[in-house]
N, C-alpha and C positions, 0 to 999 in steps of 0.2 A: 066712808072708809077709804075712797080713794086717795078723800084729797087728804087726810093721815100717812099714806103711804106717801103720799108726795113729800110731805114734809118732812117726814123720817128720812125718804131717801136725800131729800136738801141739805138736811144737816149732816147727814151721813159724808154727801160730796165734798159739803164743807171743811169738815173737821179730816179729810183725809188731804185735802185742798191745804189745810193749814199744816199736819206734820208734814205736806212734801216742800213746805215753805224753806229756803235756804238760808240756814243759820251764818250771819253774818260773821261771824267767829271762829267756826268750828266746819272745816270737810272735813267730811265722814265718806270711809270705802266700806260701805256693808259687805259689800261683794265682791271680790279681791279674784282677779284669773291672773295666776304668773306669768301666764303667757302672752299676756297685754297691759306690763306695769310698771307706771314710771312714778320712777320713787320721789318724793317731794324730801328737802334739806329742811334739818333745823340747825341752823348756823347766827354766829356771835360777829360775827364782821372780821373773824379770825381762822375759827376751825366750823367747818360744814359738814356735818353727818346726814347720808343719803339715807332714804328706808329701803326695807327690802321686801319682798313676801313671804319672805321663813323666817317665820320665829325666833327669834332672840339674835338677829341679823341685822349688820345692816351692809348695807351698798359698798360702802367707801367711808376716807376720811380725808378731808382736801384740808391744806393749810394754807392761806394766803399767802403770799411772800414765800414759797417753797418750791422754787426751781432747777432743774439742772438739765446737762446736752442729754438726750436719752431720745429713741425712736424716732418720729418720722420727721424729717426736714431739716436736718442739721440745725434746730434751731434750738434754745431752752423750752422746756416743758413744765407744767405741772407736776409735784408728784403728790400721789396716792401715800398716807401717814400711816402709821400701825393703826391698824382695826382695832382701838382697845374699848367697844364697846361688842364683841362679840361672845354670845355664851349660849352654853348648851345648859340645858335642863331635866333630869330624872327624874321620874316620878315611880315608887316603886321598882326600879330599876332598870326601866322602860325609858329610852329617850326621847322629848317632844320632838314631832316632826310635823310638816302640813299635811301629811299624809295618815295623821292619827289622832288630827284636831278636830273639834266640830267649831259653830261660831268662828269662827277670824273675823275679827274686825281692826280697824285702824282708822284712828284721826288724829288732825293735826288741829290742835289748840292756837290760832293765830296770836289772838291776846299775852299769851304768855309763851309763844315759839316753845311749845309743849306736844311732842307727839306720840301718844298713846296704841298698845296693842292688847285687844282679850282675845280672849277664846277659851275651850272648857274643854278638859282635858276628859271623856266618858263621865263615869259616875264616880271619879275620885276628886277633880278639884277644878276650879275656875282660876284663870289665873290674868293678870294684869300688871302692864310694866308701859312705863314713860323716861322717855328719856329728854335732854337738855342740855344745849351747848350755851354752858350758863352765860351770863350778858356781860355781868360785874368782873369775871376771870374771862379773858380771853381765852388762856388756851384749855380749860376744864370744862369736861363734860361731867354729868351725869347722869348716872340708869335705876330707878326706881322699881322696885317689884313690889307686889303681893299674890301672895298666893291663901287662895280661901282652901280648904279640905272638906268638901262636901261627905269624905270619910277617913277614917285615922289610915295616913299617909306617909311615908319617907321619901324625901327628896336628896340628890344630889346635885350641887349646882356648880357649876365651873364659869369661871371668865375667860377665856382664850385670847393670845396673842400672839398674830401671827405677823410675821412681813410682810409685806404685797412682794410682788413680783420682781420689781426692777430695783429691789433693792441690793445692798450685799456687805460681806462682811459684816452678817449679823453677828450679836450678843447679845446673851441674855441673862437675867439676873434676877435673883430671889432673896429678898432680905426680909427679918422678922424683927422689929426695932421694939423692945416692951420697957412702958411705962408702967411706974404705977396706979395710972390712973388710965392705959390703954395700950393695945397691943396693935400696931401698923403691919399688916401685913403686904408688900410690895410687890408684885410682878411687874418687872420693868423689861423693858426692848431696847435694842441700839443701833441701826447702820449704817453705814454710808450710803448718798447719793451712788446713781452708777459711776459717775467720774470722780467719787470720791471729794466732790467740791463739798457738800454739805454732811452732816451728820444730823440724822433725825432720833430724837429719842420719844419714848411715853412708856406711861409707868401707870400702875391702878391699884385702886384696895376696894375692898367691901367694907359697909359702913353696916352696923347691926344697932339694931336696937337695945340688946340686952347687955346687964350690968357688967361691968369689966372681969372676967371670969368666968362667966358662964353664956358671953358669946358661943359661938358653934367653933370647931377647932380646923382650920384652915392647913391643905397639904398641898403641895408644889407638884405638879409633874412636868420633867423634860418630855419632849417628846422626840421632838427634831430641833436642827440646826436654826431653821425656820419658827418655830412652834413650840411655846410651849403653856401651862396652863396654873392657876389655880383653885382648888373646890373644897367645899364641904357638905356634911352630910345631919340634917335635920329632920325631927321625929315630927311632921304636924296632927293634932289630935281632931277628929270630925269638927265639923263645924267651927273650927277657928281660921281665923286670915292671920298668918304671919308676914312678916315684909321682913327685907332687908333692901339693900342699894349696891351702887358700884360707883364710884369717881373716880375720873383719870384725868391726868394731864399731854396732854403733846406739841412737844415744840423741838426745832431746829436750831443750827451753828447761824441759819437769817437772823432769828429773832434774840439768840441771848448765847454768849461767848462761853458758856458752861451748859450746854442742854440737858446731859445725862444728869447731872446732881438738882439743874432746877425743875426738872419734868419729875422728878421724886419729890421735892420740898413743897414744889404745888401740888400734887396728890397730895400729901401729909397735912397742909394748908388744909384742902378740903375734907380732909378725913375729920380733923380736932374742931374745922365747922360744925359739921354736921347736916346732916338731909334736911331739915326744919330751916335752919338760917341758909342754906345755899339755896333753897328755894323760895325764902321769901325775900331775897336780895336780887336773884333774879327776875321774881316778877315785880317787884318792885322800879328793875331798868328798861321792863318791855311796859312800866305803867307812864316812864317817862316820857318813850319814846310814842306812847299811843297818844301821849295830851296834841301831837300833831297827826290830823286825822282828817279824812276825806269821807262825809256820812251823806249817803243817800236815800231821798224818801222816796216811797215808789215804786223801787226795782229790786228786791231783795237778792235776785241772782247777780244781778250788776254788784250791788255791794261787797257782799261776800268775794266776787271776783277783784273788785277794788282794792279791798283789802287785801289778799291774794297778794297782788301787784305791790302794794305798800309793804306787808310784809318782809317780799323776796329783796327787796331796796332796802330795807333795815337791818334783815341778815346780813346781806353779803357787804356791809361797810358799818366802819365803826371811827367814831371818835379817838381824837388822839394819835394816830397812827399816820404814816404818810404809804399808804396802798390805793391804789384804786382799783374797781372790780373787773373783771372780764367779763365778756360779751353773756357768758354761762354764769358768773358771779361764784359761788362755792359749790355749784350744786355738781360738779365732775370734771374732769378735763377738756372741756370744751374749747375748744381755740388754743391749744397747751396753754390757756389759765393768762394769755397775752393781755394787755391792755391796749381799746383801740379806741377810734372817736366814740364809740359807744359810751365809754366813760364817759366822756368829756363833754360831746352834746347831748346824750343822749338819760342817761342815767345822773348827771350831776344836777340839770335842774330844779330838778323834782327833791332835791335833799337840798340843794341849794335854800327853796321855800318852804321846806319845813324843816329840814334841820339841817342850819348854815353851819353847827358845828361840827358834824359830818363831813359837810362839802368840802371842807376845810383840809380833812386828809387827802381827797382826791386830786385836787389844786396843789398841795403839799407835796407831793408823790409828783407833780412834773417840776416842781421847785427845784426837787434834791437832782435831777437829771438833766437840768437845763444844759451842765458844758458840758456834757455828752452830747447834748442835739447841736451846740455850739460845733464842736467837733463835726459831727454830721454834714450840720451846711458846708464847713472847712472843704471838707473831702467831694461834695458834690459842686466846687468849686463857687461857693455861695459866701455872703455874710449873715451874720446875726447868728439867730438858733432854729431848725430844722430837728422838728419833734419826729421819732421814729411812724411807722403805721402801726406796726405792732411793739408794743415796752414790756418789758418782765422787770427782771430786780436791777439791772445793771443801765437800761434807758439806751441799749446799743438795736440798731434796729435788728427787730427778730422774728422777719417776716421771711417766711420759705423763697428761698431763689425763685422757684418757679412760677411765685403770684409776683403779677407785673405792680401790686398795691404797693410792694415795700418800695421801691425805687421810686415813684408816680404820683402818690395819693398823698400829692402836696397839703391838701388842705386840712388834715390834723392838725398841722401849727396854728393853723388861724383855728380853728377850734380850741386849743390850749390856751390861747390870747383869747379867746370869748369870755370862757367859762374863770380866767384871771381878772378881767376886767368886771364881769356880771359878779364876783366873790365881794368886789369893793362893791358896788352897786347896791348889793343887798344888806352889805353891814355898816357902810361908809365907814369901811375903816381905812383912815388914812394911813395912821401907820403901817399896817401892814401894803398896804397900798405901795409906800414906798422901797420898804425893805425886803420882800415876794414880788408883789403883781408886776411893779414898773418892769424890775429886771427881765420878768420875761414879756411881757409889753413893748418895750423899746428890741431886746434883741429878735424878736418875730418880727415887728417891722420893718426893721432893716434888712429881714431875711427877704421880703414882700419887694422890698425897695432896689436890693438885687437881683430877685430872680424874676423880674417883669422885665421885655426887649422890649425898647424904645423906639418904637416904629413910627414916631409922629402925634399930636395932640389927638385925647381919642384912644391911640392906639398905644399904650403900654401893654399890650399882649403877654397872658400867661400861657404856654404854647407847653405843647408834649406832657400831659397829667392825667390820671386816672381821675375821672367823676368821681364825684358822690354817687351816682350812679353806676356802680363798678362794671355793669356791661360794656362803657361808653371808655374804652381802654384809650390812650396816648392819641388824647384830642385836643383841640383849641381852646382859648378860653371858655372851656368851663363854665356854664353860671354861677354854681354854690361856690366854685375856688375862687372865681375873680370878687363874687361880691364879699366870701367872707376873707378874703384879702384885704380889699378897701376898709369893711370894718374895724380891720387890724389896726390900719394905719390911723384910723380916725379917732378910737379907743387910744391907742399908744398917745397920741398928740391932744385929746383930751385928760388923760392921767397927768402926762406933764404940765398940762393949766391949773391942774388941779395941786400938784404939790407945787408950785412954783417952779421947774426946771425948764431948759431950754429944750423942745423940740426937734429934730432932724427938719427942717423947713421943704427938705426933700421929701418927706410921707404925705406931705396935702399935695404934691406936686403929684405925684405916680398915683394917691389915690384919687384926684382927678381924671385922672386917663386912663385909667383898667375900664374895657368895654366888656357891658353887658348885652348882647344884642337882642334882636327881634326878629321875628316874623314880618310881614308887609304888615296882616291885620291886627298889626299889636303882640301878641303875645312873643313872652318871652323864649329865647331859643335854649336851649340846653346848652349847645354848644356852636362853634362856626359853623360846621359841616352838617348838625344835626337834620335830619330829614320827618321826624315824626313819627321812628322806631320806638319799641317797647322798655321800656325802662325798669331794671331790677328795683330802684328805690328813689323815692323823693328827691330832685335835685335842687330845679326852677324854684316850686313851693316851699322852698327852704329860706329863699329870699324874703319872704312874706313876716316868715318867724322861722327862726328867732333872730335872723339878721336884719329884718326893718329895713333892708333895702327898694323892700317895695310898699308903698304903705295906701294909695290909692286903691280903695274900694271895689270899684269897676275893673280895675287889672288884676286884683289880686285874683276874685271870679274869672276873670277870663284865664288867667293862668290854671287854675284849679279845675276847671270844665274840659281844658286842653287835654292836660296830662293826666287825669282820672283816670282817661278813657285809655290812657297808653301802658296801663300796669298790670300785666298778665295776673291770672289767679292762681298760680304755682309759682311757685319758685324764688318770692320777694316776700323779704319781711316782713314785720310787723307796725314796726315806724312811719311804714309812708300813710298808711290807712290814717293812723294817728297825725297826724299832721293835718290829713283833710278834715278831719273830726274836729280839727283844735283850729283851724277857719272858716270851715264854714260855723262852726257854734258863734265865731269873732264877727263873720258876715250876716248872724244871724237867724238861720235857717238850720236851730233844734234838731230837727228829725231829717234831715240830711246828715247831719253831724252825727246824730244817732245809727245812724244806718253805718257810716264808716265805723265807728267805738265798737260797737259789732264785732264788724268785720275784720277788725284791726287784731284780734284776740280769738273768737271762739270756733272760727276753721281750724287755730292752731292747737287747741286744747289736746290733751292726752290725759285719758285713763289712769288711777282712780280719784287721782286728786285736782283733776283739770289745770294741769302744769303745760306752761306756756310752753311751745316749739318753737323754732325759728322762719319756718313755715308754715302754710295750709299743707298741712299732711304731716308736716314733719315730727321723728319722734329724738330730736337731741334738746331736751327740755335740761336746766330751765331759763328761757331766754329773755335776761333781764334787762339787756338793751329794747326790746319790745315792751316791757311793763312801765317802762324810762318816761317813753314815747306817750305810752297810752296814758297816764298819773298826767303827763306834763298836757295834752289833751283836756283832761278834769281840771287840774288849776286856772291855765292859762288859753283854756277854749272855755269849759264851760262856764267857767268860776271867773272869767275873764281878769284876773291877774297880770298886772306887769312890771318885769323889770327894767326897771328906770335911773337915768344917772344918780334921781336923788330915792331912790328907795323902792319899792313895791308898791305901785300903785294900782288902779281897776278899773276897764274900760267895757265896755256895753258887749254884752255875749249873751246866747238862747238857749235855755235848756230845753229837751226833747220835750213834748208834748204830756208820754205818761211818767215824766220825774214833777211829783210833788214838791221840792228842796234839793238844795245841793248847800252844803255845811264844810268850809277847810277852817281846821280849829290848827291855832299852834302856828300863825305865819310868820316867819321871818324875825330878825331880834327879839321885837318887843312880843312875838307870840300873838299876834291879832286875830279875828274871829270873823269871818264872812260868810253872811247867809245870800244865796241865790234863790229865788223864787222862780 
């Protein structure tokens, strides 16, 4: 008898051991407290809808490329789009609230960037809706319902649209367009920016099931200047699930020279789609983007987390476009929505190796801004081009006076010059090589090649710069800025062998003589002055990778044992952990590496979807310069991947001890398949 109980209780363990197993696909919040909840985005590489924890809510509505001067720091900002996926719901007369639901649940569908809410409304109805920032339309959303009637039921349901806050000179508009073969009903929004530089519009309709006719019949209310709504009113019978839906569009005077008549014509687009073809076109472009994938045996919470990570990188940028993301990507106003090296080293590699056509806008996006940093250098009495620290729409630096980065934190340019140079690398493509990458290739070095003092062989000193380390304010050469200087010059003076053009002969001269110093026993210094102080973030170990300035074995280690020990456990991102993670896996030592991939991510975790912060503790999630980091860690630590003059190749790296496999499907042009044991 005992030993029965033993075994019941075994499989008992097991099989509860198996549903707490973490679906590689699919966070789920069974348990939702408002008062500890950070909402996860589903976004298209365009428009980002946050969740919320009240029902039929959500956060926000961010538009990439949608700036203006507004709040803190005299600088451009993000704005906040019409909430047009916001709606209230009747039942019986009774309006849904969290405070008269039972059940709440909410997941996020990664596979198909699909994010689902139930809950059951007493003994009248259960009810379920998903929404979708579809993939194939940038600027369209949509919101899926059903509702089941556990008894014969009347609902009223309204869309609402309201302004955010900083906007103005609303206007609002209701048009009823009848076909005879469908009737469009419009709730549309209009305003200005606060400085009136942009005009934001969106507009939405309900999309019904039934035959043209005996649809439900749709009524308008003003409310306020702000606010207004429209709804209708349906009989459901016990035991039937009725559905309907909501699509809307929203776009700005950034993206299209007419926004109020195209933010209508793309509703009406989606409406004559229809729910069936706008979702299976959608997941049909989240089935593209998943053929490039990162599959873990072993760790199913790792995975899932991975995924996670790949995801947030697939949202927040899109093909075709010349945007690149912010530090926060769609998921809020994080950093006023700026572009910093995050992008550039940080975030581009990882879409670099699985989707260069991706990478391709990010690179594109300092294309179009290059005589602005042209300009820049002009003004900081430089040559070539001087990339801002922080970019928005316009590429003029737009970093608050009072951070010493914007003036300092030279070494963006040579990151701009990386991530141009590593674009031809990975696609060899010459043409573009020569008509994008050179131009800014050549005018970054010449920037390099002026702002170095000439103090003697050896001594081209890069003097007065914010580290990469941004604690290490208006210091001497620099590690990360001198050697990803040199790299500059030696990439610029490689692309020109490469198309045939003549060289600056002065780049191999100056990047001879940029010193990177040392310690007495080897290791590298940070900086001149540096003493063995605590370090916000990766500086020295940046040299290692991805600038291959240091490629000795024995140094790399010694560097990496150095500064480990120098990186507090508050107050520093995500990245540096990841970089240890992505050498020592290259040094070979698995479950070191593993110990950093860790640590790199799940201090920063937040509640209920384990959405990345920018720190251990921290809750301004979602911080996709961290997932950048961590992805480019699994390719090019675990997966031991490398970018090469002549392409992507593979060098010797250890996977942790309990990872069975490690699988990147979907590499680079031709798409190639690498298994890790």
């Amino acid at each position: 008898m005992k030993k029965l109980i033993l075994i019941i209780t075994c499989i008992s363990a097991c099989l509860s051991s198996y549903s707490q197993t973490p679906d590689g696909w699919i966070i789920k919040a069974d348990h939702i407290d408002p008062a500890n909840y950070y909402g996860i985005t589903v976004a298209n590489g365009m428009i980002g809808i946050v969740s919320s924890p009240e029902p039929f809510k959500v956060k926000n509505v961010v538009l990439a490329g949608a700036y203006d001067l507004y709040g803190r720091g005299r600088v451009s900002n993000f704005l906040n789009s019409f909430n047009l996926l916001n709606m209230y719901l009747e039942i019986d007369g009774k309006r849904i609230e969290a405070g008269n639901i039972t059940n709440f649940k909410q997941q996020l569908d990664m596979q198909h960037a699909a994010f689902t809410t139930t809950f059951d409304y007493g003994d009248a109805a259960s009810v379920k809706y998903t929404y979708y920032s579809l993939r194939h339309l940038p600027f369209t959303v949509l919101m899926d319902i059903s509702i089941t009637a556990k008894k014969a039921i009347t609902i009223t349901a309204a869309s609402i649209m309201e302004a955010p806050d900083a906007l103005k000179d609303v206007q609002n508009y209701y048009n009823e367009i009848d076909r005879p073969h469908v009737t469009v009903s419009l709730l549309t929004s209009t305003a200005k920016s606060p400085t009136g530089k942009l005009q934001l519009c969106a507009s939405n309709t309900f999309l019904f099931n039934e035959l043209h006719g005996q649809e439900p019949r749709v009524i308008h209310e003003m409310w306020d200047n702000n606010m207004h709504l429209m709804k209708f009113t349906k009989a459901i019978p016990a035991g039937q699930t009725w559905q309907y839906a909501v699509a809307g569009s929203s776009i700005t005077s950034a993206h299209d020279a007419d926004p109020l008549n195209q933010a209508e014509r793309l509703t009406m687009f989606a409406k004559l789609e229809g729910r069936e073809r706008l979702i299976k076109y959608h997941e049909q472009a989240w089935d593209e983007l998943w053929k490039s994938d990162i599959k873990i045996e072993g760790d199913p919470q790792a995975q899932q987390d991975v995924h996670s990570m790949l995801y947030h990188l697939y949202s927040f940028s899109r093909e075709g476009t010349a945007y690149s993301p912010s530090p926060m990507g769609l998921s809020g106003l994080g950093y006023n929505g700026h572009v910093f090296w995050d992008a550039d080293l940080w975030m581009y590699p990882a879409l670099l190796v699985l989707h260069p056509e991706i990478a391709k806008s990010l690179v594109e996006y300092r294309f179009q801004r290059l005589a602005v940093a042209k300009q820049n250098a002009f003004s900081h009495g430089y040559k070539g081009a001087m990339f801002p620290w922080e970019s928005a729409d316009s590429g003029v630096e737009e970093t608050p006076v009072w951070a010493l980065s914007g003036p300092f934190e030279h070494h963006i340019t040579a990151c701009v010059a990386l991530a141009a140079w590593n674009y031809y690398c990975v696609t060899q493509d010459k043409q573009w090589l020569l008509e994008k990458g050179w131009p800014i290739l050549s005018a970054t070095a010449d920037f390099w090649a002026s702002r170095v003092e000439r103090n003697g062989p050896g001594h081209y000193d890069i003097k007065d710069v914010v580290a990469a380390d941004e604690w290490a304010e208006n210091v001497d050469n620099d590690a990360f800025t001198n050697a990803a200087a040199k790299a500059n010059l030696q990439n610029a003076a490689a692309a020109a062998k490469l198309l045939g053009l003549n060289a600056n002969a002065d780049w191999a001269l100056v990047a001879q003589n940029i010193p990177i110093a040392k310690f007495d026993d080897g290791v590298t210094k940070e900086f001149d002055t540096y003493k063995g102080e605590g370090i916000k973030q990766a500086d020295v170990n940046l040299l290692a990778y991805p600038l291959k300035t240091i490629t000795d074995a024995a140094r790399v280690k010694k560097d990496l044992e150095y500064y480990e020990t120098r990186v507090p456990n508050q107050g520093t991102p995500a990245m540096t952990q990841a970089i240890f993670t992505l050498l020592y896996a290259r040094l070979g030592n698995g479950d070191k590496a593993y110990h950093f991939f860790k640590d790199a991510y799940e201090p920063n975790l937040n509640p209920p979807f384990r959405v990345i912060a920018e720190t251990k503790g921290g809750t301004n999630p979602y911080f996709a310069t961290g997932a950048g980091g961590i992805i480019q860690s699994l390719l090019m630590g675990f997966g031991g991947l490398d970018i090469t003059p002549t392409g992507i190749t593979q060098v010797k790296s250890k996977l942790p001890s309990n990872w069975k496999s490690l699988t990147i499907t979907g590499v680079g042009v031709e798409k190639k398949t690498y298994v890790i044991k």
